[in-house]
N, C-alpha and C positions, 0 to 999 in steps of 0.2 A: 874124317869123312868129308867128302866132296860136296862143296855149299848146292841148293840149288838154286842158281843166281841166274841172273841174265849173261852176266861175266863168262860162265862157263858155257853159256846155247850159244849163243848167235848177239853178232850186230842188231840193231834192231830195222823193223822194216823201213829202209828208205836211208837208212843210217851209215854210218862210216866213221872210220877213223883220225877223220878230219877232222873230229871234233876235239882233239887233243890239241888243237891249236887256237881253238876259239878263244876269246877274250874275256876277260872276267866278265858276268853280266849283275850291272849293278842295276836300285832303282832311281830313274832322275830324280834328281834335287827338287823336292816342290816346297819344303819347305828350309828353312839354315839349315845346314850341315849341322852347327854346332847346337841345336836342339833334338837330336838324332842320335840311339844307340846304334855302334857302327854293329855288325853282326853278319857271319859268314855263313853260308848254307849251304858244303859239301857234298854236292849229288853222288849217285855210283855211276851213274850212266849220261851218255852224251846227252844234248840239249836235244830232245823228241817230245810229243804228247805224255810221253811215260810222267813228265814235271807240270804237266800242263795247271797245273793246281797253283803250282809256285811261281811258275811262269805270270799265271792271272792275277794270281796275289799283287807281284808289283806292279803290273800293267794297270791294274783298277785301283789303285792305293793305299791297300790294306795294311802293308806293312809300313808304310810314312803314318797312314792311321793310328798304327801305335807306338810311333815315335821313334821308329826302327828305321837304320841306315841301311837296306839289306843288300849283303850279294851274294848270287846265285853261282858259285862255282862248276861247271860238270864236269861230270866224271867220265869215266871209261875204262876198257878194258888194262888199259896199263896202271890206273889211280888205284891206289889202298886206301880204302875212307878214312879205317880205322886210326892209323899212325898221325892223320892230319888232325884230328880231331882230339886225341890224347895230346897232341904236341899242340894244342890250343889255335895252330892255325884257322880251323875252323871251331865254332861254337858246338855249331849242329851238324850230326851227317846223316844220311840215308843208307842203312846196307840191313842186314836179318839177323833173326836171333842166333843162327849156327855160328855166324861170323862173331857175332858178339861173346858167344860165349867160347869159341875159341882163342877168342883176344885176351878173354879173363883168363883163361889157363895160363897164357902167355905173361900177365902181367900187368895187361892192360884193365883199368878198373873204369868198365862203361855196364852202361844199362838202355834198355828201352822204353822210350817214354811215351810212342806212339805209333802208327801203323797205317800205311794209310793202302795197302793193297791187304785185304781181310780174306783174301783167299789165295797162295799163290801161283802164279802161272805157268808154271812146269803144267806139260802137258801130253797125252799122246794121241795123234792125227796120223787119221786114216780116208780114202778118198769114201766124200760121200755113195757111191757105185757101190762100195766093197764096205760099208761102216761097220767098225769094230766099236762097240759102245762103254763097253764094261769093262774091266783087268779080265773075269771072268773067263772072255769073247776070246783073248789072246795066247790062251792053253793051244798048242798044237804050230802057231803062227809066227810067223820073220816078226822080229822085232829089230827095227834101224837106232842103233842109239850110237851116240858118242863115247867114248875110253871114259871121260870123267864122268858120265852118268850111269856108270856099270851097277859100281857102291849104293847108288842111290835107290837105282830100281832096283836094287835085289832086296834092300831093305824095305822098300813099298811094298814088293809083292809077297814079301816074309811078312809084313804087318797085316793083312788080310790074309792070311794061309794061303798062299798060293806059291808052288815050287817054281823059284824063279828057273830053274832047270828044264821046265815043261813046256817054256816061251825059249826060240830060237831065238840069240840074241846076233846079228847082222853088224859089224862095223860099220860106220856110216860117219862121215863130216856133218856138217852145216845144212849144206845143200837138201833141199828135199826129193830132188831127182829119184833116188833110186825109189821113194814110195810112188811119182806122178810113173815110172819106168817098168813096175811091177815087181822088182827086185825082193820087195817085203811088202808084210803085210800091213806094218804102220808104221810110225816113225815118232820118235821122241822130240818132242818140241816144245814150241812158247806160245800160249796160247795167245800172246799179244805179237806174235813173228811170223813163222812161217805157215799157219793158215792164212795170215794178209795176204802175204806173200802171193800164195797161189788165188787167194780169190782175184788179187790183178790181174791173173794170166787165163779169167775164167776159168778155173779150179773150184769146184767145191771139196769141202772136206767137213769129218765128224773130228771132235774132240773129245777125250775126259780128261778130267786133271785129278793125280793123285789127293789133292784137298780134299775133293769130294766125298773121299772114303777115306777122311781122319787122318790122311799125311800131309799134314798140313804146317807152312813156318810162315808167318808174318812175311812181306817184303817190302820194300823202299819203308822202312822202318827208320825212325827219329833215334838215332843211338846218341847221348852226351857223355860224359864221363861223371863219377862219381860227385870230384869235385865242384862243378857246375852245379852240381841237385845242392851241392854243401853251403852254396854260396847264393845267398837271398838276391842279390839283385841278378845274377846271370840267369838263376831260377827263375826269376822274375820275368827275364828276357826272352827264354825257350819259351813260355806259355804266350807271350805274346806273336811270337813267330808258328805256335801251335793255331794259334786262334786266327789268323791273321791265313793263315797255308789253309784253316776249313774251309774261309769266305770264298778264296781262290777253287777249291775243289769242288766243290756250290756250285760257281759258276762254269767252270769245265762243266760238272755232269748235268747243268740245264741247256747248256748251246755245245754240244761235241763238234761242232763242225765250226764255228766262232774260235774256238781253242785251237783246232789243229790249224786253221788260218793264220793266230796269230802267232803259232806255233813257226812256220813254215816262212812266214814275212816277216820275220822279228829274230824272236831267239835262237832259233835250227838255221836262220836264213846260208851263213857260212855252210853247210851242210848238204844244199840243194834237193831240200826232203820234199820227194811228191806227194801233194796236197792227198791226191785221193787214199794212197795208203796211209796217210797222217789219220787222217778222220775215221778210216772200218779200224785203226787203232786205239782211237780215244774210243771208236765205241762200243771196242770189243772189253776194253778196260773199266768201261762204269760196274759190271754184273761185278767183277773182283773187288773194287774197291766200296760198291755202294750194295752191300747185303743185308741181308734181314737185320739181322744185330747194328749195322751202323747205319742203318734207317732207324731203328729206334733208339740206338744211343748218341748217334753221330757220328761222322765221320772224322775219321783216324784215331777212334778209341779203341780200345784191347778190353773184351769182357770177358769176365772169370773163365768161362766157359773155350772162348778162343789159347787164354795164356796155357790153359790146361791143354788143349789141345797141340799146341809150339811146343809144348814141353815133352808130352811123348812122344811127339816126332824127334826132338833131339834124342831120347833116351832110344828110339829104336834106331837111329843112324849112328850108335856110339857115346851119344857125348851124354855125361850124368851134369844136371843142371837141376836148379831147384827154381821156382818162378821171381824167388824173392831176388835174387844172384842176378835177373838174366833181364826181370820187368819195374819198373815203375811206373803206375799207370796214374797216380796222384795228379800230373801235371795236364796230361791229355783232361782229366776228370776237371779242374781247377778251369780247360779254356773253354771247354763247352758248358760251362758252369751258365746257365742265361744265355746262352747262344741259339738266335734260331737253327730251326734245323728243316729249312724249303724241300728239301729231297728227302722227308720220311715219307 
């Protein structure tokens, strides 16, 4: 089954492929090197807001706070987290549980150890003029999606009972043209992409995301490998890069416009990302990452309630996974252990 990832929708807004050339971003030396664990931090996606967490992290010191030499590698549409991060290059990576657990089929022995978007941002946009609100709303109506997102929504609208048969499904790239064109009645998207997108161009638009209604996967998800969890001091090392990536997410979600600033002048700079769509991005990403449950457990923990819910979403896209197989939630549990938490 086809992840639903960022990889698969779009660039993100403001974004490009330029960022396959960016340079590792480490954090400055403020204290010796040699009292420093070196530690790699694998993103899926280029340097944007989408990091802004991890971005802050080193910017503010969180990670030299705990003794951590960190660097932030990005990703992008050509990078496989998975194989960097079994192959030890990276300690830590960022990708979901669909990915994860088709890494395990393959061989690969990772687990999830944290979450730091609790809702994901697969979504479908329609012009605020014409808003379609509900799956419900879209029986009878054009639906714009992409070839890789066929699989996807047909299992979203089989998970709610609804005949994916009964939505006209429309070919459609990237672009959102044919919904701003009238060509369809909504369009498959991100909810952190292509409504920015158009709200630059004074566009409004509605959104739902399949989450909403129980199809739901974890994303920019903490994947390590077995061994790691095996090994007391690397173990050791992930909760500090856990604890260390909250502080940073803290502060993203009290100043979003401070984040994509430094988002824009620092680590995107190679990228030429416009500030304005940086910022309706950080702040269309706080509702995803900062929900009910990680206002009261914190942010980037997985509760009972969420891994259950990752789990039937894997079982209705195909994939037979158990939680034990796919989650470990001990370590997220271990950094927020004593941690304030300023954004419940």
């Amino acid at each position: 089954m086809t992840a639903i990832t960022r990889r698969r929708f779009m660039v993100g807004a403001g974004g490009g492929l330029a960022a396959l050339s960016l340079a590792r971003l480490s954090l400055p030396d403020l204290v010796a090197a040699q009292d420093l664990t070196k530690a790699t931090l694998q993103m899926g996606w280029i340097a944007n807001v989408e990091n802004a967490g991890e971005f802050l992290a080193a910017e503010n010191g969180y990670y030299t706070a705990e003794g951590l030499d960190m660097t932030l590698e990005p990703g992008g549409p050509a990078v496989s987290v998975e194989p960097l991060v079994v192959s030890g290059k990276a300690l830590v990576g960022l990708s979901q549980p669909d990915i994860v657990a088709r890494a395990r089929q393959n061989g690969a022995k990772l687990k999830v150890v944290a979450a730091t978007f609790q809702r994901n941002p697969a979504a479908v946009m329609s012009l605020a003029s014409a808003p379609i609100k509900t799956p419900q709303e879209l029986v009878g109506k054009k639906l714009g999606i992409q070839q890789s997102g066929v699989p996807i929504y047909d299992a979203f609208f089989k998970s709610i009972n609804i005949d994916p048969k009964s939505i006209t499904y429309v070919p459609v790239q990237f672009d959102p043209a044919p919904l701003v064109n009238g060509e369809v009645d909504a369009f498959v998207s991100f909810q952190t992409n292509q409504p920015i997108q158009l709200k630059t161009q004074g566009i409004d638009t509605v959104t739902f995301l399949p989450a909403d209604y129980g199809f739901n996967l974890f994303s920019d998800a903490f994947e390590v490998t077995e061994d790691t969890l095996a090994d007391a001091e690397k173990r050791a090392t992930v909760v500090k890069i856990l604890r260390a990536t909250i502080k940073g997410w803290q502060d993203a979600i009290a100043d979003p416009a401070k984040a994509a600033q430094l988002v824009v002048d620092k680590y995107g700079k190679a990228l030429n990302l416009p500030l304005d769509a940086q910022t309706l991005t950080m702040q269309a990403q706080i509702p995803l990452i900062q929900t009910d449950e990680s206002k009261k457990n914190g942010l980037l923990t997985m509760s009972d309630d969420g891994i259950a819910q990752n789990i039937q979403t894997l079982k209705n896209t195909g994939i037979d996974a158990t939680a034990d197989e796919i989650f470990d939630a001990s370590l997220i549990e271990e950094a927020t252990s004593g941690l304030a938490t300023p954004t419940a």
